[in-house]
C-alpha positions in Angstrom: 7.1 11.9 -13.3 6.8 10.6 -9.6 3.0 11.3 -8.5 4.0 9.3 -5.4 5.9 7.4 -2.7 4.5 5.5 -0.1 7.0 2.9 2.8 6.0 0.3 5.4 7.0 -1.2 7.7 5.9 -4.5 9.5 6.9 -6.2 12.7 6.4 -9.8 11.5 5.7 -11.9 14.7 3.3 -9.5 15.5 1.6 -9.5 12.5 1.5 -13.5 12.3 0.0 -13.2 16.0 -2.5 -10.9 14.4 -2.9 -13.2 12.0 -3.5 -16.5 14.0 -6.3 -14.1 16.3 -8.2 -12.8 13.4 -7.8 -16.0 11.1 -9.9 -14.1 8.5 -7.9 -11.5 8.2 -6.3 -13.6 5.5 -9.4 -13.7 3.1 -9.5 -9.8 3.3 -6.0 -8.8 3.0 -5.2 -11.5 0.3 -5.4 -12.9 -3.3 -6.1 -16.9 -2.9 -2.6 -17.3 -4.4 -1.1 -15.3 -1.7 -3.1 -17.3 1.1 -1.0 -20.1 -0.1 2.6 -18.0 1.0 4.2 -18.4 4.7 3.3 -15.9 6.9 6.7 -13.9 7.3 6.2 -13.3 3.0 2.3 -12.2 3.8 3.7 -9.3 6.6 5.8 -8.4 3.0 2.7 -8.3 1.2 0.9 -6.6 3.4 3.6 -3.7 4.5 3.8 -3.5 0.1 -0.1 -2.9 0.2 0.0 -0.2 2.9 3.1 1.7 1.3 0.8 1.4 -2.5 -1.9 3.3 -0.8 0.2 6.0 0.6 1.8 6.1 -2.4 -1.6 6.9 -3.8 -2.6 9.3 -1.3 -5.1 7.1 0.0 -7.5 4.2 -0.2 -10.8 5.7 -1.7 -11.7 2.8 -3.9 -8.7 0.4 -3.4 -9.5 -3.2 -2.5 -6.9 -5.4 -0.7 -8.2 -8.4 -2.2 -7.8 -7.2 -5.7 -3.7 -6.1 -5.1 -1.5 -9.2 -4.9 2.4 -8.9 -5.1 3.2 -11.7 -7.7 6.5 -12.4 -9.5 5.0 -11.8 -13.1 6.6 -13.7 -16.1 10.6 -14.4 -15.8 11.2 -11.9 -13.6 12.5 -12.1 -10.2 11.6 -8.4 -8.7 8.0 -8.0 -7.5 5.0 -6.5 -9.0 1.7 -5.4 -8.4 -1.1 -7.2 -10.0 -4.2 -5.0 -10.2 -8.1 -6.0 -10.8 -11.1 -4.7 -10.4 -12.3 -1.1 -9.1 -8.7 -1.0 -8.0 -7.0 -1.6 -11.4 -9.9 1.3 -12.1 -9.4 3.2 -9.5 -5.1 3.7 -10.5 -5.7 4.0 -14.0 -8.5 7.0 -13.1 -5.7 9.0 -10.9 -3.1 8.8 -13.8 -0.4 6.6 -12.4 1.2 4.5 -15.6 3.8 2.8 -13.4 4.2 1.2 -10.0 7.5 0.4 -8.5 8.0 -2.0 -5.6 10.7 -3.1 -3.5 10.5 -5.8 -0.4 12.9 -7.0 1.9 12.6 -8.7 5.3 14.9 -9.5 8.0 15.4 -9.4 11.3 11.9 -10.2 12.7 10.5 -7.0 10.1 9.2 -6.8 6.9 9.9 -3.7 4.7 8.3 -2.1 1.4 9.2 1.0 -0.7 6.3 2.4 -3.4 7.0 4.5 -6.1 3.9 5.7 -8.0 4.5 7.2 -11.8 2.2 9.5 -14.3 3.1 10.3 -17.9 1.8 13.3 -16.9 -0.3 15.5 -14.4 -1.8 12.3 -11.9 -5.0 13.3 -9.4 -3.1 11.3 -6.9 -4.2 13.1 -2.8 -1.6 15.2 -1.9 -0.2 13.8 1.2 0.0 17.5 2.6 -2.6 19.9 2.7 -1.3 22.8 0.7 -4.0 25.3 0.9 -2.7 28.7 1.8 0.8 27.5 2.2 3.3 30.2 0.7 6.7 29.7 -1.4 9.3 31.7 0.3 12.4 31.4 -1.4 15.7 30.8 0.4 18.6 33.9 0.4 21.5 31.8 -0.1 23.2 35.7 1.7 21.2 34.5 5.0 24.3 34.1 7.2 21.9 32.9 10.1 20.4 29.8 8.1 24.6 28.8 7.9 25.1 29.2 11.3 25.9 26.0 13.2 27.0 26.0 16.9 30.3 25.2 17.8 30.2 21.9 19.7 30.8 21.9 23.5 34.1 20.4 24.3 33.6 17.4 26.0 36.9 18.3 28.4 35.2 21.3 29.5 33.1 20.9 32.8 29.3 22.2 32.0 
């Protein structure tokens, strides 16, 4: 069951301008193995950290220094490597399964989170649905069918 889906997005000179500001930035945001990756794959990294924690509903007991995107074993698609509190902190909420995907081009980074449970996760809603109300939808409702005509663009306004 999907508990959750988090996306980023990353403008990757700015980030490496970031970056060569706040040089210890690095140390925070990073495993020492991914210190050792050129910038424009860090901005990846990092837009794959951000979209985790939305995917998670937050970042109550999530480190950044204990996530690092890694190519594990023979495959080529990237993973999350977990330690720590924040390897604690997943397993706690329920999530079994964590799917990434990265891409980068054009001067920005991208990364799309999916979050899985086996079953019921405590993963934050990313809305707050206290006192919200299900009304159904009468498929009879002429007026939610309704769509304008479009303005013919011969005809002077």
């Amino acid at each position: 069951m999907i508990v959750g889906i988090g996306v980023d997005l990353v403008d990757i000179p700015r980030f490496e301008r970031t970056i060569e500001r706040t040089p210890k930035l690095l140390e925070r945001l990073f495993t020492p193995h991914e210190r050792e990756l050129p910038l424009r794959s860090l901005a990846a990294r990092y837009a794959a950290k951000e979209a985790l924690i939305k995917a998670l509903g937050g970042s109550d007991g999530v480190h950044w220094s204990e996530i690092e995107v890694a190519r594990l074993g023979e495959s080529v698609r990237p993973k999350f490597a977990l330690s720590g509190s924040t390897a604690e902190v997943v397993a706690a909420r329920g999530v079994t399964q964590l799917h990434l995907s990265l891409s980068h081009d054009a001067g920005l980074a991208i990364a799309y989170v999916t979050a899985e449970a086996s079953g019921p996760a405590d993963v934050a809603p990313s809305v707050d649905a206290v006192g919200a109300e299900y009304v159904p939808i009468d498929d009879t409702d002429d007026a939610l069918l309704d769509v304008p005509e479009a303005e013919d663009p011969e005809e002077p306004r």
